[in-house]
NUNU-248233 format. One record per residue (C-alpha): residue in one letter; x, y, z. Coordinates in Angstrom, 3 decimals. Example, Ala and Ser with C-alpha at 12.3 -4.5 7.8 and 13.67 -1.06 7.14 Angstrom:
2
{'a', {12.300, -4.500, 7.800}};
{'s', {13.670, -1.060, 7.140}};
This chain:
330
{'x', {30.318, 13.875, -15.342}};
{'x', {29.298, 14.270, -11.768}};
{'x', {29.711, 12.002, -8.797}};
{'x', {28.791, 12.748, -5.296}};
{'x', {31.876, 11.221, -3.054}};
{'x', {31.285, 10.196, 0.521}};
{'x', {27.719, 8.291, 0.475}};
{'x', {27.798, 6.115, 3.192}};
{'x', {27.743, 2.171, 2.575}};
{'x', {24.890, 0.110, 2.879}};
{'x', {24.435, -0.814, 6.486}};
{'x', {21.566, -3.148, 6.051}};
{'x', {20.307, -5.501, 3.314}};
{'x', {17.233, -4.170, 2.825}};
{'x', {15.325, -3.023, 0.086}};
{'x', {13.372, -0.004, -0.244}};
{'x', {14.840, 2.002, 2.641}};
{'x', {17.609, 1.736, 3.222}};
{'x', {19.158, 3.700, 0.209}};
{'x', {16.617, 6.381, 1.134}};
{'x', {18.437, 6.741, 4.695}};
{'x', {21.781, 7.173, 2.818}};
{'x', {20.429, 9.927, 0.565}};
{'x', {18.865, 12.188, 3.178}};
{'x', {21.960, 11.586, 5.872}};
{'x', {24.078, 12.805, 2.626}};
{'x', {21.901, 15.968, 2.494}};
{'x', {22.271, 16.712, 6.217}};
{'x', {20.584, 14.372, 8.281}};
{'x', {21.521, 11.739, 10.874}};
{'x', {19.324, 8.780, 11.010}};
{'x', {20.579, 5.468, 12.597}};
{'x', {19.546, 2.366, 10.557}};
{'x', {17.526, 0.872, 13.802}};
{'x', {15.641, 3.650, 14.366}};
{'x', {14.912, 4.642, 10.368}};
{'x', {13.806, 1.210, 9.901}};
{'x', {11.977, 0.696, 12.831}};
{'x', {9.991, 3.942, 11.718}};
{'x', {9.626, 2.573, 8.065}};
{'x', {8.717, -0.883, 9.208}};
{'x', {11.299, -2.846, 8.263}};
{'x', {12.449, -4.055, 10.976}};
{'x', {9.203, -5.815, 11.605}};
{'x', {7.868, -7.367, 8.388}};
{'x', {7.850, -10.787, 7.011}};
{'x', {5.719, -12.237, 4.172}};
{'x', {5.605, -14.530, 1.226}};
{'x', {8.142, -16.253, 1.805}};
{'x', {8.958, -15.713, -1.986}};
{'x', {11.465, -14.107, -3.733}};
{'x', {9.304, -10.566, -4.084}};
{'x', {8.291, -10.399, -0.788}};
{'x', {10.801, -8.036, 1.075}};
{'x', {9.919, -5.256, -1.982}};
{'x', {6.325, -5.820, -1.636}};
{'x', {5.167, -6.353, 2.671}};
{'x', {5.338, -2.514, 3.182}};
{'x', {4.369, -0.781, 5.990}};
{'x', {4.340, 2.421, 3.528}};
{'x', {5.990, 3.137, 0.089}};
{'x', {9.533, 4.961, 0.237}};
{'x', {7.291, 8.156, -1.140}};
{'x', {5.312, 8.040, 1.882}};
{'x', {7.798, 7.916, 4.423}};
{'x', {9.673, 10.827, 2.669}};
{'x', {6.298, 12.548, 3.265}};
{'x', {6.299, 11.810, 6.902}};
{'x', {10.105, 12.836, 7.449}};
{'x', {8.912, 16.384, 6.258}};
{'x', {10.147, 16.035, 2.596}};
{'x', {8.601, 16.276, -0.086}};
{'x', {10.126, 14.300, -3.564}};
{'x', {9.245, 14.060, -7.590}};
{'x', {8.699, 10.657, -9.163}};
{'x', {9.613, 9.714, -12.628}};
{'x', {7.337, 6.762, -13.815}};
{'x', {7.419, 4.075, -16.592}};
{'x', {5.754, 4.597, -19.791}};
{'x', {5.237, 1.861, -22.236}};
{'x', {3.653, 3.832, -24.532}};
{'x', {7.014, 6.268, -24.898}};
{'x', {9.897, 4.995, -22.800}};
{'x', {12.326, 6.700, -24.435}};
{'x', {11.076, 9.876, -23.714}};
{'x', {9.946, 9.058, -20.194}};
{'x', {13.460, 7.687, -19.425}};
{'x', {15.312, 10.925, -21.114}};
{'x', {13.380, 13.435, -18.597}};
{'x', {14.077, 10.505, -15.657}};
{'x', {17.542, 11.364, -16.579}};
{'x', {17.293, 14.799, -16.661}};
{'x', {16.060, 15.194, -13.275}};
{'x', {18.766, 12.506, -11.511}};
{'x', {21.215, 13.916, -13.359}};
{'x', {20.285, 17.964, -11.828}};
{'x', {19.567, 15.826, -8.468}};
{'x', {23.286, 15.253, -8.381}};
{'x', {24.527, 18.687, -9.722}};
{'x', {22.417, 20.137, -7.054}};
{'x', {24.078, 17.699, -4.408}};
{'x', {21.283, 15.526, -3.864}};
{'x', {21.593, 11.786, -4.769}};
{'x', {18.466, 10.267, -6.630}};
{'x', {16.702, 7.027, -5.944}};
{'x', {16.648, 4.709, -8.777}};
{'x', {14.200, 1.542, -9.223}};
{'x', {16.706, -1.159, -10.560}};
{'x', {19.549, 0.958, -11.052}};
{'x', {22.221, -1.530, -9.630}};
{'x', {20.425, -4.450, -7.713}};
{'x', {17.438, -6.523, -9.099}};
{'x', {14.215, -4.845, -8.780}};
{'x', {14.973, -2.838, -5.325}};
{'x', {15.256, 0.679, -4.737}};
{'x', {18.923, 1.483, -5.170}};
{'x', {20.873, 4.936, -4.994}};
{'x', {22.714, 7.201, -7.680}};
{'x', {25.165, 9.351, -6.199}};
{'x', {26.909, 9.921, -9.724}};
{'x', {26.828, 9.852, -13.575}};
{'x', {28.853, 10.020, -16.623}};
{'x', {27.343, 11.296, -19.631}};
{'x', {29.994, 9.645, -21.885}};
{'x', {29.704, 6.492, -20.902}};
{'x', {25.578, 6.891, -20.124}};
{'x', {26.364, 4.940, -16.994}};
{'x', {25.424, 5.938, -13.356}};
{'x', {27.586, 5.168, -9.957}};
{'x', {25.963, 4.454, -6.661}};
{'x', {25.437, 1.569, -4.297}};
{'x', {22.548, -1.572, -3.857}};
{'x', {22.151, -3.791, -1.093}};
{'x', {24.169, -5.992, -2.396}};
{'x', {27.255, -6.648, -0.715}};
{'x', {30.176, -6.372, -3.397}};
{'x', {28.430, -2.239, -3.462}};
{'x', {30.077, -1.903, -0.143}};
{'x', {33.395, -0.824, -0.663}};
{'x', {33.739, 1.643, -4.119}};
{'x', {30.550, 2.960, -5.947}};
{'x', {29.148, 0.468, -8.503}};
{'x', {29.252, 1.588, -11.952}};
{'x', {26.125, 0.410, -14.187}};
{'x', {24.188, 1.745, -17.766}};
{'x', {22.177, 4.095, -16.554}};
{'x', {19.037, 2.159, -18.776}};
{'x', {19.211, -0.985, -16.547}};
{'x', {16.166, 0.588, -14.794}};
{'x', {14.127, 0.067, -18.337}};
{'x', {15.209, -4.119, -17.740}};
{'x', {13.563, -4.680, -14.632}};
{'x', {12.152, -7.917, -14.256}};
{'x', {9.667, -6.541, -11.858}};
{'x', {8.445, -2.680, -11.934}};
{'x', {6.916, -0.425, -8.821}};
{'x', {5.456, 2.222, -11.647}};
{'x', {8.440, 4.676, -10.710}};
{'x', {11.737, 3.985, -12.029}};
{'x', {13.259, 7.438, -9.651}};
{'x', {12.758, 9.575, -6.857}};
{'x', {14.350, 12.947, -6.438}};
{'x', {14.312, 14.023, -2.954}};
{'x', {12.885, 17.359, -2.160}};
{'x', {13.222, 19.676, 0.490}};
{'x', {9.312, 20.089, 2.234}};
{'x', {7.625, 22.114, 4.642}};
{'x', {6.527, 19.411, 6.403}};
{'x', {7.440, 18.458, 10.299}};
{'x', {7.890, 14.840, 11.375}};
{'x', {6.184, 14.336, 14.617}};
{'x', {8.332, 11.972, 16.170}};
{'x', {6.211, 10.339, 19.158}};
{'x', {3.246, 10.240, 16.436}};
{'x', {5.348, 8.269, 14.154}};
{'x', {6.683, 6.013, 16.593}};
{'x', {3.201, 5.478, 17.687}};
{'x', {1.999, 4.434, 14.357}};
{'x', {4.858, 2.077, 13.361}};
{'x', {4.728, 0.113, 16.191}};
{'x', {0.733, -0.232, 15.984}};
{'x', {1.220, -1.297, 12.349}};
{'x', {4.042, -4.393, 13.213}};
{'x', {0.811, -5.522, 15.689}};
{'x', {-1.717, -5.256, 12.870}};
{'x', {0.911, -6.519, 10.286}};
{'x', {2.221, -9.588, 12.085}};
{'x', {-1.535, -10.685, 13.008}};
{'x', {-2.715, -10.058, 9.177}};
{'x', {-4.347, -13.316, 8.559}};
{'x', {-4.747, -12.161, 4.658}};
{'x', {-5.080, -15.406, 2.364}};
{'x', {-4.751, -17.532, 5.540}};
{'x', {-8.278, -19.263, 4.954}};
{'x', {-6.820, -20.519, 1.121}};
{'x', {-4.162, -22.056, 2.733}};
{'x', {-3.902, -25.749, 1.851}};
{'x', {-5.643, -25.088, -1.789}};
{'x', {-5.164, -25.955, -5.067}};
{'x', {-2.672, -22.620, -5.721}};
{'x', {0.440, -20.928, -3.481}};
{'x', {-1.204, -18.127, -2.040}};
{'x', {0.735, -14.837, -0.053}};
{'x', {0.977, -14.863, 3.579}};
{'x', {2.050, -11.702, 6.036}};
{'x', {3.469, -11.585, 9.523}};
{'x', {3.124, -14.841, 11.783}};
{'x', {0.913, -16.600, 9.200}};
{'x', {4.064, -16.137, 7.035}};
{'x', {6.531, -17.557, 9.135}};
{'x', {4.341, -20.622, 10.426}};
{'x', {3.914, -22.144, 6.625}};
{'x', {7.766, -21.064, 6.391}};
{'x', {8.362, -23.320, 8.750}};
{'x', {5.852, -26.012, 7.658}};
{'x', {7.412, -26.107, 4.686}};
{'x', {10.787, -27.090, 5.982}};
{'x', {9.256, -29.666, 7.793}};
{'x', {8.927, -31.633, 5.141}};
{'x', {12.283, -33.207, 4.132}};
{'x', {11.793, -33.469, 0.517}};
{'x', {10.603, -29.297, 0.328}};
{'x', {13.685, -27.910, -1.560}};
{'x', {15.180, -24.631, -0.645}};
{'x', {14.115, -21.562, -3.185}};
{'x', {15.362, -18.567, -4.426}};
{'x', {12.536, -16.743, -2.037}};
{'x', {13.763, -18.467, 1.028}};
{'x', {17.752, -17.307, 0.466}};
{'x', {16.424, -13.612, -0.674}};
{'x', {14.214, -13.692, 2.393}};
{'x', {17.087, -14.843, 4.322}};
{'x', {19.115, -12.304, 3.913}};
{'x', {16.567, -9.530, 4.364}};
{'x', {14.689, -10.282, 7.119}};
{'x', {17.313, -11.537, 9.022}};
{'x', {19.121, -8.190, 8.701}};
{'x', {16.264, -6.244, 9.281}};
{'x', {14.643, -8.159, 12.082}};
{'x', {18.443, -7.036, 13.821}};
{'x', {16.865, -3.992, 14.110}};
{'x', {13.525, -3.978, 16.234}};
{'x', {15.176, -4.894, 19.326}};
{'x', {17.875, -1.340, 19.078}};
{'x', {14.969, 0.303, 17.966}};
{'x', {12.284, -0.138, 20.624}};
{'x', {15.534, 0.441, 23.518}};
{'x', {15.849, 3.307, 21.518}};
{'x', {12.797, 5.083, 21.946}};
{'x', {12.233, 3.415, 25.588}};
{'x', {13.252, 6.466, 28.115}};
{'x', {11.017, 8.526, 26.211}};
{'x', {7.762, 6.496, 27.274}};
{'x', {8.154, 5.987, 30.969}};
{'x', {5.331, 3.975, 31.136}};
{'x', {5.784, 1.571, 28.766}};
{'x', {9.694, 1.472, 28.805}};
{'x', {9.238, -2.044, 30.546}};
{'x', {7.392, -3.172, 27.843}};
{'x', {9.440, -2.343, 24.824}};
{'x', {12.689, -3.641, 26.600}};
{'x', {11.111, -7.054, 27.204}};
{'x', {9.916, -7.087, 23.584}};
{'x', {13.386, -5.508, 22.656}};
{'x', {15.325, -8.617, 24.294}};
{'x', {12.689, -11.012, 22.742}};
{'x', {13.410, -9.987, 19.156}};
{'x', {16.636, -10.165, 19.777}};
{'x', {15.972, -13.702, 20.452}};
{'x', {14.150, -14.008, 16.833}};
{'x', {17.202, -12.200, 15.351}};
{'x', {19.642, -14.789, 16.671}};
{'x', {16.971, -17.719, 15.212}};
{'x', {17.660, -15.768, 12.225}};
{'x', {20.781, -15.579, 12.038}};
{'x', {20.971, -19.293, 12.906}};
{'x', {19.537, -19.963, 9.488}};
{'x', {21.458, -18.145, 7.024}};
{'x', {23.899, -20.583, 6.237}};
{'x', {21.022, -23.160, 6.145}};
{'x', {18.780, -21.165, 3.859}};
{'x', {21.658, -18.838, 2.282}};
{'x', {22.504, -18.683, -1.226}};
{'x', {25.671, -21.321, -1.009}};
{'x', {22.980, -23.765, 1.098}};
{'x', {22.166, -27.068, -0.662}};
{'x', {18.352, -27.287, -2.743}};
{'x', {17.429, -30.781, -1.303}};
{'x', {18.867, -31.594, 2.208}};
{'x', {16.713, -33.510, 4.881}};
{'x', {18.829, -33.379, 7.320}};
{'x', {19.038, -29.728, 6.701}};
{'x', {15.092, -29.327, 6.357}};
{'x', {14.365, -30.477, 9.850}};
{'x', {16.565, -27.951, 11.512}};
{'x', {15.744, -25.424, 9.580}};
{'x', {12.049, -25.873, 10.285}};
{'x', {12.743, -26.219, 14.200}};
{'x', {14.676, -22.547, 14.552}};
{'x', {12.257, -20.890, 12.549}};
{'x', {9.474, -22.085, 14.239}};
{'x', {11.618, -20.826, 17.730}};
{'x', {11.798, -17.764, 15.637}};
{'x', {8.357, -17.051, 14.824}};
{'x', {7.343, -18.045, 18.468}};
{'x', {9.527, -15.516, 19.789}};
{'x', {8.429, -12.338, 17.163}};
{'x', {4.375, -13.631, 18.276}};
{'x', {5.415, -13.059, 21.988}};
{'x', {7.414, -9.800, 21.524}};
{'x', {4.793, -8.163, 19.067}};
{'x', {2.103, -9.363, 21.728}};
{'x', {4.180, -7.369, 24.003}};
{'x', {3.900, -4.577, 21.887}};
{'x', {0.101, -4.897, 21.683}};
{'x', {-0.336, -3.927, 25.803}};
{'x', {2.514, -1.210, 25.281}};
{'x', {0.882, 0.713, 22.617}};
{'x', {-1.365, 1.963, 25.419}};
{'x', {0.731, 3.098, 28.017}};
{'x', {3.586, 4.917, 25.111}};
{'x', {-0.461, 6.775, 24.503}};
{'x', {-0.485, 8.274, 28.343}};
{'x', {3.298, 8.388, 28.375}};
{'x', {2.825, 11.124, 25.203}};
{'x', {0.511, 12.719, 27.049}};
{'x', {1.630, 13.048, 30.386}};
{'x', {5.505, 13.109, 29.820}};
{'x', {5.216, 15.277, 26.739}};
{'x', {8.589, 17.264, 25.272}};
């Protein structure tokens, strides 16, 4: 038996990150949730709406940011065709993970189908300990069989990732650069838009997204889904984000700094739409409300007008943070 005391508690309801902030501020470093997610993307996505959207609209995979922090990881994937033996050497390496101090990433390992973290095991009882998003995790390590990742309902192909030290460097303005050029491209994704209105549901991203979320709601019989509480509760808490996360990296782009504070207070503005809406959309909400439908629809259609203005902000401000790096370089 090993467990790794002192991992931090889940700041944000998110899904694929947010347990891979805790495991590399255990192992020495000090990201803040705004500015990790804000790198990741995070803070900026929105798709479906269903109930797989927040672990699926990705600005990168959890493997990829890991690459661009300057670490390097192994992954330990499902195999149908011997998943006993592929889930005996997943265990093997969590289990040295933890010995060595590290904690482990684990697909399924305490939520449903997100990327959770094990900061412990007990060979005894064949169980791990470690936190989800959820938020009973938030006060002593959950305790779960350590084969729950076999039962996922959904899988990404991995079911762990042991965090490695790399050689790699992360170039910080480079990163920065990149994430907020991908919320642009992202929120103006008009994949699927032309099916729209078809015979079959189709998957929207960014403002396309939030527009049919909102037409949806519009209609009073449209009953409330297990996508739009999940959704609800991740995007809302992530969305909290942009705004700390583009003051954050403001000073360092002089001539943009303008820019990313007005699109900074504007999110904000989407945040509080959000946050107007969980305990219309939330899990304890009512399935078939009119009444409830029509405001619903009107704040997130405020909300998605606000996130089009601040990520068209964002668009003109990509170009000056460019000749801020250059001329105002560390």
């Amino acid at each position: 038996m090993k467990i790794l005391n002192g991992v931090s508690c889940y700041e944000v309801y998110e899904t694929n990150f947010e347990a891979a902030r805790l495991a590399l501020n255990y192992m020495g470093e000090n990201y803040a949730a705004p500015y990790f997610h804000g790198i990741a993307g995070s803070a900026f996505r929105i798709g479906g709406i269903c109930p797989c959207a927040p672990t699926c609209t990705l600005a990168m995979s959890p493997q990829q940011l890991l690459n661009l922090l300057g670490y390097d990881y192994d992954e330990y994937p499902y195999d149908d065709a011997d998943k006993s033996a592929a889930h005996e050497k997943m265990l093997a390496a969590v289990r040295a993970s933890i010995d060595g101090g590290a904690p482990a990433l684990v697909w399924n390992a305490f939520t449903e189908c997100e990327w959770d973290i094990v900061a412990g095991y007990d060979e005894s009882e064949k169980a791990f300990y470690g936190r989800g998003a959820y938020p009973f995790y938030a006060g002593d390590y959950g305790k779960n069989p350590w084969d729950k990742t076999l039962h996922a309902g959904a899988s990404t192909g991995i079911m762990a990732i042991v965090i490695k030290k790399g050689g790699g460097a992360f170039i910080k303005k480079d990163a920065e650069a990149a994430a907020l050029r991908e919320a642009v491209r992202h929120a103006n994704d008009a994949e699927n838009a032309d099916k729209v209105g078809g015979g079959e549901w189709v998957f929207l991203q960014g403002k396309a997204a939030y527009k049919r979320w909102a037409d949806d709601f519009s209609n009073p019989e449209h009953k409330r889904g297990l996508g739009d509480a999940y959704c609800m509760d991740v995007y809302s808490s992530c969305h909290a984000l942009a705004g700390l996360f583009l003051r954050g990296i403001a000073p360092d782009y002089p001539d943009a700094a303008w820019m990313l504070s007005e699109a900074a207070d504007i999110f904000d503005l989407e945040a509080e739409c959000l946050e107007s809406l969980r305990p219309l959309l939330g899990w304890s909400s009512p399935e078939s409300d009119a009444e409830r439908n029509l405001k619903a629809s009107a704040l997130i259609k405020k909300a998605v007008g606000h996130y089009g203005s601040a990520i068209d902000i964002l668009s003109d401000a990509i170009e000056y943070m460019y000749y801020s790096k250059i001329y105002f370089a560390e």
